[in-house]
Backbone as a printed PyTorch tensor [residue, N CA C, xyz], in Angstrom:
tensor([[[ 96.2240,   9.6040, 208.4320],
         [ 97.2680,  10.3530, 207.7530],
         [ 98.5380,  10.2890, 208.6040]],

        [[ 99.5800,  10.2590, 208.0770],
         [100.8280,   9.5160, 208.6580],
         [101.4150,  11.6800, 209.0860]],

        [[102.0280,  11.6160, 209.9870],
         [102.8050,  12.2330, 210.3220],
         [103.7480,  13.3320, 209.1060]],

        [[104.4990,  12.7080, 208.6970],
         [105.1370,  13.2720, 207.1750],
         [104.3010,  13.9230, 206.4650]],

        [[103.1460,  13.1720, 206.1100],
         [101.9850,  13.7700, 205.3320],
         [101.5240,  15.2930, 206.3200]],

        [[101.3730,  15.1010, 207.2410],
         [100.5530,  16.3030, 207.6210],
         [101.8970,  17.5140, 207.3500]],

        [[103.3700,  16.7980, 207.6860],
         [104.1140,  18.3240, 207.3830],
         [103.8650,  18.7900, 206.2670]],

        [[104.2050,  17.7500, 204.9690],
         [103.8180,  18.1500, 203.5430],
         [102.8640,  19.2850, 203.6620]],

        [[101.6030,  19.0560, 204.0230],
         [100.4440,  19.6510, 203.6920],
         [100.5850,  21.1800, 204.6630]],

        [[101.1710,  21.0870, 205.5790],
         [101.3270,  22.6520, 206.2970],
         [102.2240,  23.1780, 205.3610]],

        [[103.3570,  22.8690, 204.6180],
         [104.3160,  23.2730, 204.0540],
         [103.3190,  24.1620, 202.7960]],

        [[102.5800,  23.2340, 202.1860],
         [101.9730,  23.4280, 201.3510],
         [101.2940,  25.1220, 201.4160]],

        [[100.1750,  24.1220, 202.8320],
         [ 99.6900,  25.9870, 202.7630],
         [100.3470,  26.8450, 202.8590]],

        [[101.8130,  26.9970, 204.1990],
         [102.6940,  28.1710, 204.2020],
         [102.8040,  28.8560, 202.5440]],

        [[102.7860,  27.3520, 201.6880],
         [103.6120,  28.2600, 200.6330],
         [102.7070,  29.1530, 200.0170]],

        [[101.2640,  27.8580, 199.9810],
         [100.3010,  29.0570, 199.3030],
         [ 99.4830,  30.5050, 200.0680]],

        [[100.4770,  30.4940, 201.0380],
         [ 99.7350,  31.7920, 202.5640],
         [100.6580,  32.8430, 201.3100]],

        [[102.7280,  32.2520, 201.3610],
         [103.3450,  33.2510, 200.9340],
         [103.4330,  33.3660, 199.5190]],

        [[102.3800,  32.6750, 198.6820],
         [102.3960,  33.2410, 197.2920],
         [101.1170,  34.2010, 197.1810]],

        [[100.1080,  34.3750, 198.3010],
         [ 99.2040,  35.2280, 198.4760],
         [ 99.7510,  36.1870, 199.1640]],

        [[100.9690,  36.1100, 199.0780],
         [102.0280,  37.6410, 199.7600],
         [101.2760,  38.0020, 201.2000]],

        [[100.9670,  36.8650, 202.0470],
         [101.1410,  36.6340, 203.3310],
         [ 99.1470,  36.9150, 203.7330]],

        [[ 98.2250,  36.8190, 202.7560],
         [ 97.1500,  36.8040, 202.7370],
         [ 96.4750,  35.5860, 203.2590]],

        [[ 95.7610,  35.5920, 204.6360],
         [ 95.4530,  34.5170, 204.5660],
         [ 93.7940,  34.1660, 204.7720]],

        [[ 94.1600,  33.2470, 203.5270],
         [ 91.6480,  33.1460, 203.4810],
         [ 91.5410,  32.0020, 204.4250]],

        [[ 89.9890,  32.7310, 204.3670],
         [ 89.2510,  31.8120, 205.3660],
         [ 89.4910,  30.3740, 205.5130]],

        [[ 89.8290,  29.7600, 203.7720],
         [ 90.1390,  28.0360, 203.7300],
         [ 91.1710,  27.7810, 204.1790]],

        [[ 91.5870,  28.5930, 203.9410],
         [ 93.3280,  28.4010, 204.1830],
         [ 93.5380,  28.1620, 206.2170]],

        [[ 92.6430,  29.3790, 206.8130],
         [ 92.5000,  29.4300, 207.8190],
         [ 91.8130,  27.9480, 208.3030]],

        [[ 91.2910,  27.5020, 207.9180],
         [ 89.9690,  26.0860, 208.0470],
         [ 90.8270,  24.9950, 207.8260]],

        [[ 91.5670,  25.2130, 206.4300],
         [ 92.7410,  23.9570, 206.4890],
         [ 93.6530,  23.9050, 207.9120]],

        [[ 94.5150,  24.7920, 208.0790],
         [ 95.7740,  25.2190, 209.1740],
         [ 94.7090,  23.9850, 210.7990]],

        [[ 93.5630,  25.0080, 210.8280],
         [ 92.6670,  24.8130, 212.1060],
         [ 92.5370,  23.2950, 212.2390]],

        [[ 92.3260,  22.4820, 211.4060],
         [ 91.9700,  21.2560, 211.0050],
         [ 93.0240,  20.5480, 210.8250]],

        [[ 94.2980,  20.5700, 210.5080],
         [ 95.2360,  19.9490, 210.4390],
         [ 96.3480,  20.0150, 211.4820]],

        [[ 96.1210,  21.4370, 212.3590],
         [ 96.9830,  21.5910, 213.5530],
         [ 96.2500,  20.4730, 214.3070]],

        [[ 95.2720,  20.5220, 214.8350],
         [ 94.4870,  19.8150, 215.8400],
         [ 94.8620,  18.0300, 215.4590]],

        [[ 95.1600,  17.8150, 214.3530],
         [ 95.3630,  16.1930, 214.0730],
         [ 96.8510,  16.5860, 214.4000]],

        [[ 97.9060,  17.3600, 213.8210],
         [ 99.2330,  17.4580, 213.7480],
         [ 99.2730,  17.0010, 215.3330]],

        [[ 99.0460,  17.9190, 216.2050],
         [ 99.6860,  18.1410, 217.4070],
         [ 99.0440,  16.6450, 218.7260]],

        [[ 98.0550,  15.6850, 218.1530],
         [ 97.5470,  14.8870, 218.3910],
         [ 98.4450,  13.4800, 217.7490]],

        [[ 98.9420,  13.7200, 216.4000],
         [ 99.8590,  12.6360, 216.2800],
         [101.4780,  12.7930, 217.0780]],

        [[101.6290,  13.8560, 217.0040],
         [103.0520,  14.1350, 217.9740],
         [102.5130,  13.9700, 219.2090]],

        [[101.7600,  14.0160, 220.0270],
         [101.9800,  13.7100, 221.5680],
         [101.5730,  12.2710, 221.5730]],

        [[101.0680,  11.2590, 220.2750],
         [100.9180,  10.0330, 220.2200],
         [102.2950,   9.8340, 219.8590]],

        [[103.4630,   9.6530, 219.1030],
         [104.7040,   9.7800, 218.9650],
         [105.3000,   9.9430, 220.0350]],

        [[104.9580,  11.0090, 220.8120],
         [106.0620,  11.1820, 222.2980],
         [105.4070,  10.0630, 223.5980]],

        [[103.9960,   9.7800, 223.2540],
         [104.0810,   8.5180, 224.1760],
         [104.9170,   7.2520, 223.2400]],

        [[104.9770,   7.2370, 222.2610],
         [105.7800,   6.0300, 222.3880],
         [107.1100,   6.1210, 222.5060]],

        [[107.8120,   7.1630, 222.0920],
         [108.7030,   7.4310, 222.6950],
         [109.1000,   7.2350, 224.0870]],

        [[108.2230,   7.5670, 225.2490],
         [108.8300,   7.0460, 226.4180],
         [108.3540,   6.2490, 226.7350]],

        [[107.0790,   5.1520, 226.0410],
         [107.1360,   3.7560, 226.2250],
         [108.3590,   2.9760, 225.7180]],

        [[108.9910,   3.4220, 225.1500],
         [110.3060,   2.7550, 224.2470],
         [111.4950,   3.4130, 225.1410]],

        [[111.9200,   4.3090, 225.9150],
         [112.7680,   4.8700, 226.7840],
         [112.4230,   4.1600, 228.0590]],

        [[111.1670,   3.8560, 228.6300],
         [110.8300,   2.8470, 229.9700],
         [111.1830,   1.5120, 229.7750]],

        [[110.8490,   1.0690, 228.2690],
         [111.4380,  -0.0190, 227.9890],
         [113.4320,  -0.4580, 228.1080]],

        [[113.8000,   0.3560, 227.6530],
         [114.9580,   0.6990, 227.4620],
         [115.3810,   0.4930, 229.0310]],

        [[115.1630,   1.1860, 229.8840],
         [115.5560,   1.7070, 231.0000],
         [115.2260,   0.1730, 231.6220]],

        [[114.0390,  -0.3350, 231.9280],
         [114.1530,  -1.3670, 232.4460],
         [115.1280,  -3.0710, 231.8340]],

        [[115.0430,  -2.7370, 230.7380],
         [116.1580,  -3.1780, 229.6370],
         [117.8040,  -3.6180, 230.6370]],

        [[118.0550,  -1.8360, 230.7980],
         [119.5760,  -1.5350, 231.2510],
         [119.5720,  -2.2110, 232.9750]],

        [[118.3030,  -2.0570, 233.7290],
         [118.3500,  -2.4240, 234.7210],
         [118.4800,  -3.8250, 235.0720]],

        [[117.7470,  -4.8740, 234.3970],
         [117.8320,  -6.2360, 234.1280],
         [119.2090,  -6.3750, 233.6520]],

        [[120.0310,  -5.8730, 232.8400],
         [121.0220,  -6.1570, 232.7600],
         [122.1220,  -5.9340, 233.7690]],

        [[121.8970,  -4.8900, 234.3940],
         [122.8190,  -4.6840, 235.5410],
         [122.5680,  -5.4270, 237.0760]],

        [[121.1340,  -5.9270, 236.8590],
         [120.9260,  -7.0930, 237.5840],
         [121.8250,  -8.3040, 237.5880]],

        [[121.5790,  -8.8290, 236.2130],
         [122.1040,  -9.5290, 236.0510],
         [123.8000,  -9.3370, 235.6790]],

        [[124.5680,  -8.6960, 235.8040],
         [125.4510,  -8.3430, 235.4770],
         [126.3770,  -8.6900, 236.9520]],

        [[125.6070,  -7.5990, 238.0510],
         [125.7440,  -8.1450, 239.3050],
         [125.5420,  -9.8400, 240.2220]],

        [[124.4060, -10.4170, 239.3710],
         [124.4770, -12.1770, 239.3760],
         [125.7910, -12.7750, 238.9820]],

        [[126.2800, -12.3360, 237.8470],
         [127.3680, -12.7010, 236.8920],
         [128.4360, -12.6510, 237.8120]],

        [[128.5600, -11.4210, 238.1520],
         [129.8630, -11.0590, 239.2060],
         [129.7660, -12.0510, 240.5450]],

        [[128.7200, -12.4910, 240.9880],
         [128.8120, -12.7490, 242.1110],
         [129.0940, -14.7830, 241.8530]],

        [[128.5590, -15.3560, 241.0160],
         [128.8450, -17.0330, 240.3420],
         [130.1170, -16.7970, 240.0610]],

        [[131.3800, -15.9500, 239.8110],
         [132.4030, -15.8270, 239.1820],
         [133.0630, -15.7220, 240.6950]],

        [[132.9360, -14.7530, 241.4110],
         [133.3660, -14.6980, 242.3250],
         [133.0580, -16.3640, 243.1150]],

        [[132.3980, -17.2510, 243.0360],
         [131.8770, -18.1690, 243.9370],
         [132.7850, -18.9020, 242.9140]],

        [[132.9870, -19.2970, 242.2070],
         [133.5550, -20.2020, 241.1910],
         [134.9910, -19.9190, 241.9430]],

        [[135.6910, -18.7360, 241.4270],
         [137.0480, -18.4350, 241.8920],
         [137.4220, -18.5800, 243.7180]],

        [[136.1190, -18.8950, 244.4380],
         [136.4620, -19.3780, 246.0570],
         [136.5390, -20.3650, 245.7530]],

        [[135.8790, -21.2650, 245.1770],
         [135.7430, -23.2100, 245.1240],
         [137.0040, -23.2040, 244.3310]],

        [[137.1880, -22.4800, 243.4770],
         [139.0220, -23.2730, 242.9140],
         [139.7420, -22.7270, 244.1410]],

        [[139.8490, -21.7810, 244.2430],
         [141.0160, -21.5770, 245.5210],
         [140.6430, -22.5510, 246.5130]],

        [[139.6790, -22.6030, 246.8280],
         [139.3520, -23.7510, 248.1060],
         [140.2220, -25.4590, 247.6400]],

        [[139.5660, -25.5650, 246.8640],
         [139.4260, -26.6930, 246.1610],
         [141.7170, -27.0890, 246.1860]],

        [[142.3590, -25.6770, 245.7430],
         [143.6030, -25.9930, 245.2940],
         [144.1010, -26.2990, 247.1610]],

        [[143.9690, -25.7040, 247.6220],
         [144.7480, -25.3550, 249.0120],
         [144.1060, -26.7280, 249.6110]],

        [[143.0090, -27.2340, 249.5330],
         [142.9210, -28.6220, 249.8900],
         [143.6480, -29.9270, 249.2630]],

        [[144.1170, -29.7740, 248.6200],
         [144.6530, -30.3950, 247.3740],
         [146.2140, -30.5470, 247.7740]],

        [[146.6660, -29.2050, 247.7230],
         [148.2480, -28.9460, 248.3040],
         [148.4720, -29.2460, 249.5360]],

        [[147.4380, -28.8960, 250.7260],
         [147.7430, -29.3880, 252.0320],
         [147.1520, -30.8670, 251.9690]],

        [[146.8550, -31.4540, 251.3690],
         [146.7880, -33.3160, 251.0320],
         [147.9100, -33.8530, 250.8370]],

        [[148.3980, -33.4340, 250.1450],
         [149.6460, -33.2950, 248.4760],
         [149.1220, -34.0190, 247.6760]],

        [[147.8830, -33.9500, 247.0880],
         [147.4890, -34.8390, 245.9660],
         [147.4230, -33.6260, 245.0140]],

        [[148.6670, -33.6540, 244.4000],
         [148.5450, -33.3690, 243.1500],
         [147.8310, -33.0030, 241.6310]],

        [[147.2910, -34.8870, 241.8550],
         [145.8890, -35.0770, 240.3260],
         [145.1250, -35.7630, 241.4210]],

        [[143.7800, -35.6320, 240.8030],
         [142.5610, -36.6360, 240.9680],
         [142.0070, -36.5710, 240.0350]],

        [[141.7180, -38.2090, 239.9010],
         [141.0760, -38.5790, 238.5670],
         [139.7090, -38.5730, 239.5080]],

        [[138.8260, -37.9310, 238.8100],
         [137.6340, -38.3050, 238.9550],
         [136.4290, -38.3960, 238.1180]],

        [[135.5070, -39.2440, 238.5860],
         [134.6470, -39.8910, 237.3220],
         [133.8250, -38.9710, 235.8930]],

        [[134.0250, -37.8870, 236.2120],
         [134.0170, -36.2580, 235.3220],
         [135.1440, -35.6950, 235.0030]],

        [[135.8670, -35.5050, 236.2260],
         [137.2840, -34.5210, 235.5100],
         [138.2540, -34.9080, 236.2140]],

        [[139.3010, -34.4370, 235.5170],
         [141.1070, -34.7970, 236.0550],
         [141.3970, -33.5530, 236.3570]],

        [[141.4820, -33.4610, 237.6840],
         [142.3440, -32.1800, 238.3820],
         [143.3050, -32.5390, 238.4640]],

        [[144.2910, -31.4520, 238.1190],
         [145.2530, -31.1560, 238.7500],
         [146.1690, -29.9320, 239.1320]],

        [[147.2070, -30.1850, 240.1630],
         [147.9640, -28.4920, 240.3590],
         [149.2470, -28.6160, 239.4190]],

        [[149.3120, -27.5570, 238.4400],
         [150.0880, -26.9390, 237.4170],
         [150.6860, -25.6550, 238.1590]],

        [[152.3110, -25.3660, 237.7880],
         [152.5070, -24.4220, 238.1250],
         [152.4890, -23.4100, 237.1080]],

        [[152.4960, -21.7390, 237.2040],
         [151.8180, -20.7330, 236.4480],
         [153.0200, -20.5670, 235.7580]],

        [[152.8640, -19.9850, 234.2580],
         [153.4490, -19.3040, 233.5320],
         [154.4020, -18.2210, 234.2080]],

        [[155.5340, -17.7830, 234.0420],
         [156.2660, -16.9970, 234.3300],
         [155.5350, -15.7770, 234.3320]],

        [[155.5950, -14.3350, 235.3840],
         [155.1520, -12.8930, 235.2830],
         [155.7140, -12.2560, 235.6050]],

        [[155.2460, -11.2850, 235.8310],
         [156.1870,  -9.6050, 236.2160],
         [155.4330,  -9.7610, 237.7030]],

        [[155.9460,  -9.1620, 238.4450],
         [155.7780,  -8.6610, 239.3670],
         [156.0270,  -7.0430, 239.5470]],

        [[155.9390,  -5.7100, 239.0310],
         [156.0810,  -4.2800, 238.7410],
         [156.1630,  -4.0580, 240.6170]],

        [[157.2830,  -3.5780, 241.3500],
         [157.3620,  -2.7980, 242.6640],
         [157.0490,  -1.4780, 242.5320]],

        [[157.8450,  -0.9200, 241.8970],
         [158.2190,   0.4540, 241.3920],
         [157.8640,   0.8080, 239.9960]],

        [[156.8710,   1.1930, 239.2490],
         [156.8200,   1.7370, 238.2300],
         [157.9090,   3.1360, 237.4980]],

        [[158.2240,   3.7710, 238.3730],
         [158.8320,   4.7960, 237.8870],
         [160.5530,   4.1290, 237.6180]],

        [[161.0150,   2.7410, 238.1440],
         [162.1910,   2.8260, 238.3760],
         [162.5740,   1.9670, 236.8500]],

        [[161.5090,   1.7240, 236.1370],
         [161.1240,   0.7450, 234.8630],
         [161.9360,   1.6370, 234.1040]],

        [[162.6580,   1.1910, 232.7450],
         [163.4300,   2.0470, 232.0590],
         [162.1340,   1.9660, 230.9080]],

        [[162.3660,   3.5780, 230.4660],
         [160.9680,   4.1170, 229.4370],
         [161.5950,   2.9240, 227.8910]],

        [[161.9490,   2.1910, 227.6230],
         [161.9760,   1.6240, 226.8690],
         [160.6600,   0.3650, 227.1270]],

        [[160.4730,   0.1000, 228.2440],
         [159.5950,  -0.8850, 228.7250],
         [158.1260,  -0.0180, 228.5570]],

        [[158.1820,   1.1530, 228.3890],
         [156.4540,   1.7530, 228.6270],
         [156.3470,   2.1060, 226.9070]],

        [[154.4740,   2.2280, 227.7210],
         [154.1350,   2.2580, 226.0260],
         [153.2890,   3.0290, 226.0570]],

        [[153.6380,   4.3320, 224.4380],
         [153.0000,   5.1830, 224.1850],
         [152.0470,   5.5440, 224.2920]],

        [[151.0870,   6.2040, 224.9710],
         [149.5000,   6.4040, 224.3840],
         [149.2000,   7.4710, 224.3550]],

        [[147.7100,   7.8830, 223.3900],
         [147.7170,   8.7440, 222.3860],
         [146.7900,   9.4450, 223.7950]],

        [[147.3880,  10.9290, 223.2140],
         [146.6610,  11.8530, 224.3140],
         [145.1330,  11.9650, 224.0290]],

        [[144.1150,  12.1550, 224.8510],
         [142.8470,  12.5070, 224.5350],
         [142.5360,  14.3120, 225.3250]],

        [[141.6930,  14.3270, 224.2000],
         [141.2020,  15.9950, 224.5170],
         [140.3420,  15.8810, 225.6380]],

        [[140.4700,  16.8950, 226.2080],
         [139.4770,  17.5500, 227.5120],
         [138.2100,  18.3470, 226.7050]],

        [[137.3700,  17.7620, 226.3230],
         [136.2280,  18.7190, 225.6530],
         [135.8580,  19.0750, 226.7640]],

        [[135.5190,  19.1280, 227.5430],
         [134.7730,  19.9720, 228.6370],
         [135.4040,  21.3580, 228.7730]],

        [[137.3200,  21.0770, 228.6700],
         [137.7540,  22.2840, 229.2500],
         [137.6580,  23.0870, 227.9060]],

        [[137.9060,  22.4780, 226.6330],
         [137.6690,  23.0980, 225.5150],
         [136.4620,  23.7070, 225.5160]],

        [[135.4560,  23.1990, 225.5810],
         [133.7870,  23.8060, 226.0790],
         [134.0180,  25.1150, 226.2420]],

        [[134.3530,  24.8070, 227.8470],
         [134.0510,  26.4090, 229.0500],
         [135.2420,  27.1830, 228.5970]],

        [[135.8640,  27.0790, 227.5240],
         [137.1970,  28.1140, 227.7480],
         [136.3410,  28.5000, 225.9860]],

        [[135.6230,  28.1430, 225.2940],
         [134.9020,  28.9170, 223.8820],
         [133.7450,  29.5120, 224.4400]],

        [[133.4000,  28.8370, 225.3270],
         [131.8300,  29.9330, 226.2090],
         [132.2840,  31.0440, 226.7320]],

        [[133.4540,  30.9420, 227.1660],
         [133.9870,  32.0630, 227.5700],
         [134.3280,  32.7540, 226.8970]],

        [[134.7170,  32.7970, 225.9840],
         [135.1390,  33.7090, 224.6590],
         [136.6530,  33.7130, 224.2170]],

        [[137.1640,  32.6360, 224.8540],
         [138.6530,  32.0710, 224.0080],
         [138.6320,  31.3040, 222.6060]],

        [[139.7320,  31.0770, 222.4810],
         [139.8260,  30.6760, 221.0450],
         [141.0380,  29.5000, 221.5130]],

        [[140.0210,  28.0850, 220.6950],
         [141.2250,  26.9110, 220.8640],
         [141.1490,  26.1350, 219.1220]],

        [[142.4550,  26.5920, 218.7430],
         [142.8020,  26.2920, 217.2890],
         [142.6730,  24.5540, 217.0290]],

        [[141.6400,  24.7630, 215.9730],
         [141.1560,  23.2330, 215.5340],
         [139.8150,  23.3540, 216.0890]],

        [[138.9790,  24.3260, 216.8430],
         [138.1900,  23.8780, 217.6810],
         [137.1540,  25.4790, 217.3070]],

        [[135.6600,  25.1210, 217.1620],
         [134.3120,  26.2170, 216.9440],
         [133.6480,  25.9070, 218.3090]],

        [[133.0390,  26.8270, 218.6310],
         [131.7110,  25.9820, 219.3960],
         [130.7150,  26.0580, 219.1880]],

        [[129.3120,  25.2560, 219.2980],
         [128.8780,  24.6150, 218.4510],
         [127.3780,  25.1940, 218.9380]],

        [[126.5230,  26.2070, 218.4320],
         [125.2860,  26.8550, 219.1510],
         [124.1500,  26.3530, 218.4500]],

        [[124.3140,  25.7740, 217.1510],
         [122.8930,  25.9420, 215.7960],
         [122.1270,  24.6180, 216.0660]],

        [[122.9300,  23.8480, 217.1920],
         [121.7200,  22.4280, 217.2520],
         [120.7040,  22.0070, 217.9770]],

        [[119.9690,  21.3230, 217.3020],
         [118.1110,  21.0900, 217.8360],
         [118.2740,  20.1320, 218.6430]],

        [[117.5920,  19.8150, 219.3310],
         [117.2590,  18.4820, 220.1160],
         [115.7700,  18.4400, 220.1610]],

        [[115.2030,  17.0420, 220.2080],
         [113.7570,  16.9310, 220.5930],
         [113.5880,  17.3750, 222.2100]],

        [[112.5400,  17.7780, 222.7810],
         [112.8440,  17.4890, 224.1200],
         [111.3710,  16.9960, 224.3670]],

        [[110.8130,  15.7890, 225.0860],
         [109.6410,  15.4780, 225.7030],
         [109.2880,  15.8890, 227.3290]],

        [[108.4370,  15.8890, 227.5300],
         [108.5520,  16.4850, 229.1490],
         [106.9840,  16.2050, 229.4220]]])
């Protein structure tokens, strides 16, 4: 019996406990007894997979930040061999090399900014951005018993919790 099914069927009896205006018979008692004991046996089968699927997860995020840190470090090794590679090149003065794979050569860069002083920039050069809220401070200032217009705080919600 699937999970769903067993709520159905508690629902059921509740209803028929409160159409017996809170009377409850022996079957009724025998059903509850018999269906708690499977109920509470498929939920702690549910909450193991639940944190077989959260261990999964977790080792998931870790492999990735493994590898994330690999990533960083071939990028970083890539960007020494071109710098290496240019400054040997310039103190040669060879320019291009054709070679039997690729044609190097030194290009000079696109024009940039160089920013010294940020503040001395005229505000025509900066660009707008949209303010973001402090929910935290919004939080602790409604726990406290202030009032921030546009804003409830929020007590009526469930969470699962496994442990």
């Amino acid at each position: 019996m699937h999970l769903y099914q067993m709520t159905a069927e508690y629902e059921a009896i509740i209803k028929a406990i409160e159409d017996a205006e809170g009377e409850v018979t022996p079957e009724l008692m025998a059903q509850l007894d018999a269906l708690g004991g499977a109920f509470a046996e498929k939920a702690d089968n549910i909450a193991a997979v639940v944190r077989t699927v959260e261990a999964t997860a977790a080792a998931v995020k870790g492999e990735q930040d493994r590898l994330a840190g690999y990533r960083k470090s071939l990028d970083t090794h890539a960007d020494w061999l071109k710098r290496y590679l240019q400054e040997q090149m310039i103190r040669t003065g060879n320019e291009k090399v054709e070679g039997t794979r690729f044609r190097i050569s030194i290009r000079a860069c696109p024009a940039s900014v160089d920013v010294q002083d940020e503040v001395a920039v005229p505000d025509s050069f900066k660009v707008e951005q949209a303010p973001r809220l402090d929910r935290k401070g919004i939080l602790d200032l409604l726990k406290a018993g202030g009032e921030v217009p546009g804003c409830t705080l929020v007590t009526d919600r469930k969470t699962l919790s496994i442990r």
